[in-house]
C-alpha positions as CSV (number, residue, x, y, z in Angstrom):
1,X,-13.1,10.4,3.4
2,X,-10.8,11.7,0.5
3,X,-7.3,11.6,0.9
4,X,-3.8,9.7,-0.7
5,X,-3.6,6.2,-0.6
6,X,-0.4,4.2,-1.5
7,X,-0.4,0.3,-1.9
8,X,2.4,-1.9,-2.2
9,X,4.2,-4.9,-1.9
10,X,6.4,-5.7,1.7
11,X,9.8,-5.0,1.1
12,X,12.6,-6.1,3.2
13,X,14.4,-3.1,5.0
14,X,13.6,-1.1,1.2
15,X,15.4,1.9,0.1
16,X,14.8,5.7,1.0
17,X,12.2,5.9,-2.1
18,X,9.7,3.5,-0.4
19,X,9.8,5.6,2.7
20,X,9.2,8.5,0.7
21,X,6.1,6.8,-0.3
22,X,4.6,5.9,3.2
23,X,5.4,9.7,4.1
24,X,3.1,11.1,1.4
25,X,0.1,8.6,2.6
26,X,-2.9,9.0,4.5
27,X,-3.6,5.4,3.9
28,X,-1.1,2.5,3.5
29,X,-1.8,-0.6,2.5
30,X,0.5,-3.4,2.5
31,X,-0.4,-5.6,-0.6
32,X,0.2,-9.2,1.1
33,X,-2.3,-11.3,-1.0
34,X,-0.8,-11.6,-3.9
35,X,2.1,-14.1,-5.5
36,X,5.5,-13.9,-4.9
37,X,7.8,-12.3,-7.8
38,X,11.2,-14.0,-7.9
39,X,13.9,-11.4,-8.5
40,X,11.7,-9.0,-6.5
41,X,12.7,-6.8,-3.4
42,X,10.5,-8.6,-1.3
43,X,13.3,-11.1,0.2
44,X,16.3,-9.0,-0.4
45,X,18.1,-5.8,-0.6
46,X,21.2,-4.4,-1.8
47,X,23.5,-2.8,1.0
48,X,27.0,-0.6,0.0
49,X,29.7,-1.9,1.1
50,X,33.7,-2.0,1.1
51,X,33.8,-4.0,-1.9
52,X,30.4,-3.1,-3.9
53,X,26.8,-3.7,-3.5
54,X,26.2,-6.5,-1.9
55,X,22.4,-8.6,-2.0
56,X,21.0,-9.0,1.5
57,X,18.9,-11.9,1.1
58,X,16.2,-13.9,3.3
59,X,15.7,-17.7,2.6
60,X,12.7,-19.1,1.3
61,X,11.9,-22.1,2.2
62,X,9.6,-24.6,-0.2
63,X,8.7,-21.9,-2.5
64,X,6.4,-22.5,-5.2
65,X,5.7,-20.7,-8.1
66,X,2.2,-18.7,-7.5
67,X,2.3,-18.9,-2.9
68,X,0.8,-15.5,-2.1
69,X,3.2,-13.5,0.1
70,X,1.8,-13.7,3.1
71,X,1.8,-17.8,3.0
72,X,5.6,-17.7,2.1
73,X,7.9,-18.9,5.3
74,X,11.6,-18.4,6.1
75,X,14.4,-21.3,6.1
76,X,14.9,-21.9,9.8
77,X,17.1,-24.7,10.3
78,X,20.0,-22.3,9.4
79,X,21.6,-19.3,11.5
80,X,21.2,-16.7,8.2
81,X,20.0,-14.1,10.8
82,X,23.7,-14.4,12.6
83,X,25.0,-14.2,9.3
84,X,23.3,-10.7,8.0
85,X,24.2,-8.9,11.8
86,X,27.5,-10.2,11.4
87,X,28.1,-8.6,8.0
88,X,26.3,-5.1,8.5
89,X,28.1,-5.1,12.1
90,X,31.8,-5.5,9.9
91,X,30.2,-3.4,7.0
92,X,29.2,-0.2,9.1
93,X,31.3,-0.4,11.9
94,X,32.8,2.8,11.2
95,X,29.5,4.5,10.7
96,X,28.6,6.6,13.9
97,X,25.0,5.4,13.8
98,X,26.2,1.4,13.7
99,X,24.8,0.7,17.1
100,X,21.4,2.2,16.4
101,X,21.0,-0.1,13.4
102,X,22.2,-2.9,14.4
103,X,19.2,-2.5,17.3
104,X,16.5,-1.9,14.9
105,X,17.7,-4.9,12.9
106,X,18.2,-7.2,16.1
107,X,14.5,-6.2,17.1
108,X,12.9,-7.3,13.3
109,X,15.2,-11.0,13.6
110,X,14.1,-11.6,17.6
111,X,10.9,-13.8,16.0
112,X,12.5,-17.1,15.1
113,X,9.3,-18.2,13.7
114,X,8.2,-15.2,11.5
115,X,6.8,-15.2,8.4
116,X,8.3,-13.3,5.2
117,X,5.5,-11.4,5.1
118,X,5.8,-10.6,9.1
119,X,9.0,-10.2,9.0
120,X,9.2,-7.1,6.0
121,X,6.8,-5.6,7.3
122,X,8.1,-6.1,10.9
123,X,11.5,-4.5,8.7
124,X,9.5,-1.9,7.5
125,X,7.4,-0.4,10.6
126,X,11.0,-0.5,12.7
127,X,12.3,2.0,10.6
128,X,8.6,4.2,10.1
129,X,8.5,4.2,13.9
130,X,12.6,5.6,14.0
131,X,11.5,7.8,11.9
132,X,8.3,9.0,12.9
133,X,6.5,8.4,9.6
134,X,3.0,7.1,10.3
135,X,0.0,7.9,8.0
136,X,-3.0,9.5,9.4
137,X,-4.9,7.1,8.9
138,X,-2.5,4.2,9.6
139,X,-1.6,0.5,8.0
140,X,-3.7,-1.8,6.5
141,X,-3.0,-5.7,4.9
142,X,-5.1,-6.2,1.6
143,X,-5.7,-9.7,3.1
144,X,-8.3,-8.2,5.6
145,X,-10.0,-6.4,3.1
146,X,-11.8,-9.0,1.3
147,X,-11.8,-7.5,-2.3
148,X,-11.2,-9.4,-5.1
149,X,-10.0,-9.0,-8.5
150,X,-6.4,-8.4,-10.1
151,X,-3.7,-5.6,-11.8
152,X,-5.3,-2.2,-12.0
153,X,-8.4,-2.8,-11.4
154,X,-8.2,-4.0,-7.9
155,X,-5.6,-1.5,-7.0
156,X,-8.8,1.1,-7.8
157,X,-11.5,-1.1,-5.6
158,X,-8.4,-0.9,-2.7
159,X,-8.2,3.0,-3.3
160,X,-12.1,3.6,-3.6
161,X,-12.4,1.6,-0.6
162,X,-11.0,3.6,1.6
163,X,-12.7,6.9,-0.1
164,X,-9.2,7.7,-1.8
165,X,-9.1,10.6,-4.3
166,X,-5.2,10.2,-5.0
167,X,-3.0,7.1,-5.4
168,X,0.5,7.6,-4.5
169,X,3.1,5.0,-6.7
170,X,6.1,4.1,-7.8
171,X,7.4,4.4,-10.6
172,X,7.1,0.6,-12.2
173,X,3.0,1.3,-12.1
174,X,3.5,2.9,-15.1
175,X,3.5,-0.1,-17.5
176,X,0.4,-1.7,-16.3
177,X,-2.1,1.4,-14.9
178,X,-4.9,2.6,-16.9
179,X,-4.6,6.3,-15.4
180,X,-7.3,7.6,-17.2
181,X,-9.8,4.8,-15.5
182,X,-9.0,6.3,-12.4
183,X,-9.4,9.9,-13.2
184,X,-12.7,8.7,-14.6
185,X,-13.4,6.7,-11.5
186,X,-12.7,10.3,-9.6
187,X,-8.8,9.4,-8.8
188,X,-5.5,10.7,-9.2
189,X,-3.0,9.3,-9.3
190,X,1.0,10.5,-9.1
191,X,3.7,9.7,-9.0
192,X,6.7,10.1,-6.7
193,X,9.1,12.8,-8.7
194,X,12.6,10.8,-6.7
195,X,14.9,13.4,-5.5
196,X,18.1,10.6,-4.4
197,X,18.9,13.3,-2.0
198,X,22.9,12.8,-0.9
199,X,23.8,11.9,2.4
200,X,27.3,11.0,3.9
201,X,28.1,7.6,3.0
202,X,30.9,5.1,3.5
203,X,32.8,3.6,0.5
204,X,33.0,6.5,-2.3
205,X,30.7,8.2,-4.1
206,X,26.9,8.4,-3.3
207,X,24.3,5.4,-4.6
208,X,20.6,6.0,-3.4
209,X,19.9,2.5,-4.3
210,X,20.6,0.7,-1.0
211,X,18.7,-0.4,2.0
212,X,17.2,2.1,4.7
213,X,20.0,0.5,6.8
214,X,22.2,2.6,4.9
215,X,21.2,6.0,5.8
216,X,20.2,5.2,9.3
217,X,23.6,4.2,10.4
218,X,25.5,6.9,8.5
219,X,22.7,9.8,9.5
220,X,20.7,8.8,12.6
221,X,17.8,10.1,12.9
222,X,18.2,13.9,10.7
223,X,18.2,10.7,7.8
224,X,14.2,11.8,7.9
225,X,15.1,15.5,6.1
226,X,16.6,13.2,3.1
227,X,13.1,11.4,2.9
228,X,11.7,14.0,1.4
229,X,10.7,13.4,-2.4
230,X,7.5,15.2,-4.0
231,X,5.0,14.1,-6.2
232,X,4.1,14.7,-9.7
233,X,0.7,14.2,-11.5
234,X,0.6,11.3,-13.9
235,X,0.4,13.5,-17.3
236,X,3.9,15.2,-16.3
237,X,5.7,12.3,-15.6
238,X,5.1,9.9,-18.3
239,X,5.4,13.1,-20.5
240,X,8.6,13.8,-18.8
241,X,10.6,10.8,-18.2
């Protein structure tokens, strides 16, 4: 069955652009089996507030360099979750949507015991399901598909797999696809042409590079008409950018 397939790393609470993503698939697959990228926005994301961007981070506990994703666990001898409500309740509190993201937020921390893993995607799904964006053909973990291999190529087997003619990406694929391998293979893939569509914000003028928080608390739910990117084929934007 042809259709677009997007793959990609959990991301905790990402930015509009990831959501952009999940809105153009048919298929998404949540890339869980691999290792953990320090510096990554896996455990952490940037939120605006009164005094700059400030790093929203969960704590890892025991990492070590090469633990796939999905075997990564949270600190939990420490009230951190307190910590990050507390802030985003003083940071939006003047926002008119505050309440309804400090609920979505609440509902992701109410498993002590999640993993990193469980909880991004648990961060992620809260805010598809607020704003209605599920593909067709719904989420997948590349942990229960049992293919093998690494970079580009296994990106391909994932797509081929589920009888994907396009893959959907972001933009740091382009360093490391061989584009022309999947056209050969039969697939195409684009890339998401990012709009940074300006919404009301608190705290001066407009940055596109903060959490999902961000827009639900400012927007509600009409924060789905800014999640509205398109995508380019692969020729244009590497010619392009």
């Amino acid at each position: 069955m042809a259709g677009r397939v997007v793959i990609s790393q959990p991301m905790f609470f990402p930015w509009v652009g990831m959501f952009e993503q999940i809105r153009q698939a048919d298929v998404y697959v949540h890339y869980d089996d691999v290792p953990f990228s320090k510096g990554s926005f896996t455990n952490r994301v940037q939120i605006k507030a009164a005094r700059g961007s400030h790093w929203l981070t969960l704590p890892l506990k025991n990492l070590h360099l090469g633990r796939l994703i999905k075997d990564v666990r949270l600190i939990d001898d420490e009230d951190w979750r307190g910590g990050h409500v507390a802030f985003l309740e003083q940071t939006y509190r003047h926002a008119p949507f505050c309440a309804e993201m400090l609920d979505l937020v609440s509902r992701v921390y109410a498993d002590p015991d999640a993993s990193l893993c469980e909880l991004t995607v648990a961060s992620m799904m809260v805010c598809c399901d607020y704003f209605d964006l599920r593909p067709p053909r719904g989420f997948h973990f590349s942990s229960s598909l049992g293919i093998p291999g690494k970079s580009w190529e296994r990106v391909l087997a994932v797509v081929e797999h589920f009888g994907g003619d396009v893959y959907v990406t972001g933009h740091g694929a382009r360093d490391y696809l061989d584009h022309e391998a999947f056209e050969a293979r039969g697939v195409r893939v684009e890339y998401l042409d990012y709009r940074k569509v300006p919404y009301p914000q608190l705290y001066g003028e407009f940055t596109p590079f903060v959490s999902i928080l961000d827009l639900i608390a400012n927007v509600g739910r009409k924060g789905r008409e800014v999640i509205c990117s398109p995508r380019v084929a692969w020729r244009e934007f590497l010619h392009g950018s």
